[in-house]
C-alpha positions in Angstrom: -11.9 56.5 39.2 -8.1 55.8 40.2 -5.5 54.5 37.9 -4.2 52.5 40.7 -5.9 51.2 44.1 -4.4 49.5 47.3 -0.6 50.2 45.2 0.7 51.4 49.0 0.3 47.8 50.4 3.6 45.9 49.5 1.9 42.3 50.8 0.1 40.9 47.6 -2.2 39.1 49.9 -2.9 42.1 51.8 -3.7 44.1 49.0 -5.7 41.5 47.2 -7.9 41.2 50.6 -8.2 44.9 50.9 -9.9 44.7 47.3 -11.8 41.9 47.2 -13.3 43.7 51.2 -14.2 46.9 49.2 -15.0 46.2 45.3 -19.4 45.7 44.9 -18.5 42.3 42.9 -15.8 39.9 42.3 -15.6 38.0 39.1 -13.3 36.0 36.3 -12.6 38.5 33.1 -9.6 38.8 30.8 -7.3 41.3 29.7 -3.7 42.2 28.4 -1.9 42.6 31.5 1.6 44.0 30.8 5.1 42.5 30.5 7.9 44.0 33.4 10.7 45.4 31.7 12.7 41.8 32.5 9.6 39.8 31.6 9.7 41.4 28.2 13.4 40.8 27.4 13.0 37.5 28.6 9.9 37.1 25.9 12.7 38.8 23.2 15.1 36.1 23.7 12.7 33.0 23.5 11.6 34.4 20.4 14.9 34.9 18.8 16.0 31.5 19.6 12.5 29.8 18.6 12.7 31.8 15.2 16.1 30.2 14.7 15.2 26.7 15.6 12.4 27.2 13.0 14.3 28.4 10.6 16.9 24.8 10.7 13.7 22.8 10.4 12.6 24.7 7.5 16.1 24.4 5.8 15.7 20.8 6.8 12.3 20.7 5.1 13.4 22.0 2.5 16.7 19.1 1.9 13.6 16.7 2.7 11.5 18.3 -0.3 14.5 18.3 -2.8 15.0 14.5 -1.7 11.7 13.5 -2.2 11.2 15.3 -5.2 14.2 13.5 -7.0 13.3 10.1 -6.0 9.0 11.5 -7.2 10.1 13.3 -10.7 11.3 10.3 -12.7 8.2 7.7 -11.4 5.6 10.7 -12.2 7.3 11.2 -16.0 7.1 7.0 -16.6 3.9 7.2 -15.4 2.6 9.7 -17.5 4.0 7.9 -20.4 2.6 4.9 -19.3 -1.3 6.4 -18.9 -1.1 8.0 -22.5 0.5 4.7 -24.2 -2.5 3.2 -22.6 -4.9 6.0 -23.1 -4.0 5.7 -27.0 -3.4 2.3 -26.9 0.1 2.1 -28.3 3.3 3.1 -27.4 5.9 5.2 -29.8 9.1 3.6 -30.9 12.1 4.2 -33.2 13.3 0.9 -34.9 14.3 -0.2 -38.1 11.5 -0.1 -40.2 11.8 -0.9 -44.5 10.2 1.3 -47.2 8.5 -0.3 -49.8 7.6 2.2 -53.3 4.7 1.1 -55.0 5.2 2.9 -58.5 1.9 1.4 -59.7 -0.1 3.4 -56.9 2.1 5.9 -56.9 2.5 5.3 -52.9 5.3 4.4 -50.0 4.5 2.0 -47.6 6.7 1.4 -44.3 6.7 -2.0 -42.6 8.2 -3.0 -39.1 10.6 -5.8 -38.7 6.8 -8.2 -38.0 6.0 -7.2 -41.3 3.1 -4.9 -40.2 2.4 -1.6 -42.4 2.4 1.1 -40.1 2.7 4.2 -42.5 1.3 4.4 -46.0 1.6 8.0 -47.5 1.4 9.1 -51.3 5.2 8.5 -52.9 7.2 11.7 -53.6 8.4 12.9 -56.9 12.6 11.4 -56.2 10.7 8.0 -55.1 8.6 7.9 -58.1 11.4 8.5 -60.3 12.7 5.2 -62.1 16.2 3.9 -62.0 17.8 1.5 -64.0 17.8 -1.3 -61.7 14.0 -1.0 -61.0 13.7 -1.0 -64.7 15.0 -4.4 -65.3 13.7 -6.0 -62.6 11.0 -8.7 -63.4 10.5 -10.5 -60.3 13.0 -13.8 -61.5 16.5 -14.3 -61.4 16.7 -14.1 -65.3 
């Protein structure tokens, strides 16, 4: 077979009659057809300016992304402190809280400022050891 038929006919519709009088069958069927030379370059420069127009709405996205995820960051850490104070049913806090020594039980007690104990541990040896005033102290104003 030819590489090229009817190519010595410059009128397309000419040409394309000339074929379609002496092929066995017509019919629709797909295939690469080449770029010109100027169809090509043309291709080249949409590309170059689509890649750049991509490239500001990704720099965009990402502005977006670090906006978002410094209004997201501090909501997400309160509530994961929320879901564990409720998973454990509490929540931790540092107040003022007294220490009581029992020397008979040899043990320390801590109380909150509603007078609940919330830490009882086994005294330590400096706590256990007796002072003066703790000596004298009988419970009246003697």
């Amino acid at each position: 077979m030819e590489k090229h038929l009817g190519k010595d006919i410059t009128n397309t519709s000419r040409r394309e009659s000339y074929l379609k009088d002496n092929c066995d069958k017509a019919e629709n069927k797909g295939y690469m057809k080449p770029f010109t030379p100027e169809q090509l370059q043309g291709h080249k420069e949409a590309l170059a300016d689509l890649s750049i127009q991509i490239e500001q709405i990704e720099d965009e996205k990402k502005e977006s992304a670090k906006y978002f995820r410094n209004r997201l960051d501090p909501l997400t850490t309160e509530r994961r402190i929320m879901v564990n104070n409720i998973r454990q049913k509490a929540e931790y806090v540092n107040e003022i809280c007294y220490k009581f020594v029992d020397m008979e039980n040899r043990e320390t007690g801590y109380y909150n400022a509603d007078g609940d104990l919330i830490e009882l541990r086994p005294a330590t040896f400096d706590e256990l050891q007796h002072d003066l005033f703790r000596l004298n102290k009988t419970g009246t104003n003697d």
